[in-house]
N, C-alpha and C positions, 0 to 999 in steps of 0.2 A: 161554328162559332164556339167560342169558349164558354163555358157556363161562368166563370165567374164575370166575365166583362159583359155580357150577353145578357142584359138589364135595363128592361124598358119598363122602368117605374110608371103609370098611370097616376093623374093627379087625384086623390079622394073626392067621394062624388060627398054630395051635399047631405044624405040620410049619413055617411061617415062622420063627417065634420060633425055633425047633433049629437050623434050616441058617441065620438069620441067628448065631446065637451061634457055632456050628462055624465059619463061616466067619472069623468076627473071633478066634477063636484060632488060626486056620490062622494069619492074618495078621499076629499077634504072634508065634509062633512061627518064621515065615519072613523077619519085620524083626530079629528077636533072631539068628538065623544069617547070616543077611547080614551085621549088622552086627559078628557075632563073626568070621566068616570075613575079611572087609576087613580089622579089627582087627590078629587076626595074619597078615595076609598085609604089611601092611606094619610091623608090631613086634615080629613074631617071639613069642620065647615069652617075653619078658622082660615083657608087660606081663602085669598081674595081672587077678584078675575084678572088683575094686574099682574098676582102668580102665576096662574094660568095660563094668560099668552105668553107671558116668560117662557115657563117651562115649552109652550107649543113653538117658540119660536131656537128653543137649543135644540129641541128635536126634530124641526125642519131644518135645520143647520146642519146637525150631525146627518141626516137623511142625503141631502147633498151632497156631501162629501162622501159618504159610503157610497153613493152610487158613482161619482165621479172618478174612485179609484177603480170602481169594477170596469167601468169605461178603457179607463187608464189601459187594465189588467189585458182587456181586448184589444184593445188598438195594439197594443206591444205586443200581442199572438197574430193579427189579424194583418197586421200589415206588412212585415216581411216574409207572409207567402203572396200577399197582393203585389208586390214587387217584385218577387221572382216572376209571376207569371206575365204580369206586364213590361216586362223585360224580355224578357223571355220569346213575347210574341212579337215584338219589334225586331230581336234581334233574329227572327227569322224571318221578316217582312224586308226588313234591311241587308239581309242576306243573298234576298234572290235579285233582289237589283244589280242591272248591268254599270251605274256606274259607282266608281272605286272608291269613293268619299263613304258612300252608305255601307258599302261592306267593311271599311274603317270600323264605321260605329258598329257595327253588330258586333267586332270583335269586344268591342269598349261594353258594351252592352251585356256579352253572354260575360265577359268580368266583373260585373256588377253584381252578376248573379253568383257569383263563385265568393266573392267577400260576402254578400249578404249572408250566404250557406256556410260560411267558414267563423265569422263573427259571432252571427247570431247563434245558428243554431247549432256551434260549435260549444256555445255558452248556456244555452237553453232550448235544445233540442228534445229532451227528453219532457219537455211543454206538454208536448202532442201525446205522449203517451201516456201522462199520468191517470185520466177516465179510463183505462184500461189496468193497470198498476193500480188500480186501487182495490182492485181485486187480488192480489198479487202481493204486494210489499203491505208489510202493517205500518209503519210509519206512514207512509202515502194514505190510505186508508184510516188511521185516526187522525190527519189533519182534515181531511177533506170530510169525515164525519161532523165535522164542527164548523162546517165553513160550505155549507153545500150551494150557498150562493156560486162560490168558487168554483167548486164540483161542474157547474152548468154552463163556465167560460168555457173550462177545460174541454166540455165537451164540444160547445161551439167549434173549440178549438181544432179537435179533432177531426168533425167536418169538413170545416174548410180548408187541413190539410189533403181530407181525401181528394174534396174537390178540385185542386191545385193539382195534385196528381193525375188528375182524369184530364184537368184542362192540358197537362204537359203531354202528355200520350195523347190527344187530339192531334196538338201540334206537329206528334211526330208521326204519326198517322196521315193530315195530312201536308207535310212538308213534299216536294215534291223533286227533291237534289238532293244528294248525299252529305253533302258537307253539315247542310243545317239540321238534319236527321243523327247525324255525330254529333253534333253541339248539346241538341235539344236531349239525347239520349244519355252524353255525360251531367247536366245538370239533374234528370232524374235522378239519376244514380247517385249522384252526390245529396242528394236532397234525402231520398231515404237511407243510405248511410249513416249520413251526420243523427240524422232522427233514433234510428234503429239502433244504432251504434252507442247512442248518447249514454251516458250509464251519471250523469252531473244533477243527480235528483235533486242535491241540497240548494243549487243556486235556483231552481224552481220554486222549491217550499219558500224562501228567502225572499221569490220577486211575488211570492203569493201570496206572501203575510204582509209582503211591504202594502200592497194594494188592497190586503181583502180582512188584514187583522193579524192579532196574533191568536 
């Protein structure tokens, strides 16, 4: 089985659900003092507690929205490898089928995979390598110094590239007809190509400021 579809979430047991609740009131608790403490540390006693939840309710606002782009930042890394490999594993399923409709779609299928690779990370392939490049390129390196929430997509990122690669070599591993072992082995190839090859740093920094700041 593939490791990335290969996910039997368990539902949290009841001591979970407590200390996740306890903890997210810790958490409100200790943003609401913090943020009172800053408050009058620079307004003194003159501001009121009408300012206060003002001010608490711009900086749950802006809090939302920074986390919503990091989201954003993920889902836009995270899911045209989730769609290669879910493709990918159909269009070998639909492959070995004896009738001609399903081997149709496999070819439809392993095409999917080939625009996704062409599109995407024709555009932003070089995603996957920047927690690497940051050791490497200084430009890469002083954005990602300032922004290291970023830092930590990227790695996510890189992860799940690997493991998209593991789960394609499973498939090709165990496919068990030549045809879909050619298919499965030019999407590889094309997959680290595009990656490896990518040298589009700017359109990177670009989808990373857009979602993570400037």
């Amino acid at each position: 089985m593939n490791p990335i579809l290969n996910m039997n979430p368990k539902p949290p047991t009841e001591v979970e659900i407590i200390t996740l609740l306890f903890l997210t009131v810790v958490a409100i608790v200790l943003l609401q003092f913090a943020v009172y403490t800053k408050i009058k540390t620079k307004y003194g006693y003159r501001i009121t507690c009408s300012q206060i939840l003002r001010f608490e309710m711009i900086a749950l606002k802006s809090a939302i929205i920074y986390m919503a782009h990091l989201t954003l930042l993920f889902l836009i890394i995270f899911l045209p490898l989730f769609g290669i490999v879910l493709s990918t594993d159909f269009f070998v399923l639909f492959s070995l089928s004896p009738l001609l409709l399903f081997k149709v779609l496999s070819l439809g299928l392993l095409l999917i995979d080939v625009v996704i690779i062409h599109y995407f990370l024709g555009k932003y392939g070089s995603v996957y390598k920047l927690p690497v490049l940051f050791f490497i390129r200084k430009d890469t390196r002083q954005f990602l110094e300032k922004h290291l929430d970023i830092y930590y997509i990227l790695m996510i990122g890189l992860i799940v590239l690997i493991m998209t690669v593991e789960s394609l070599l499973l498939d090709l591993v165990d496919t068990p007809t030549v045809l879909p072992k050619i298919g499965v082995g030019i999407i590889i190839t094309l997959l680290l190509v595009y990656v490896m090859r990518n040298k589009k740093y700017e359109n990177v920094i670009k989808l990373s400021k857009k979602f993570g700041g400037k």
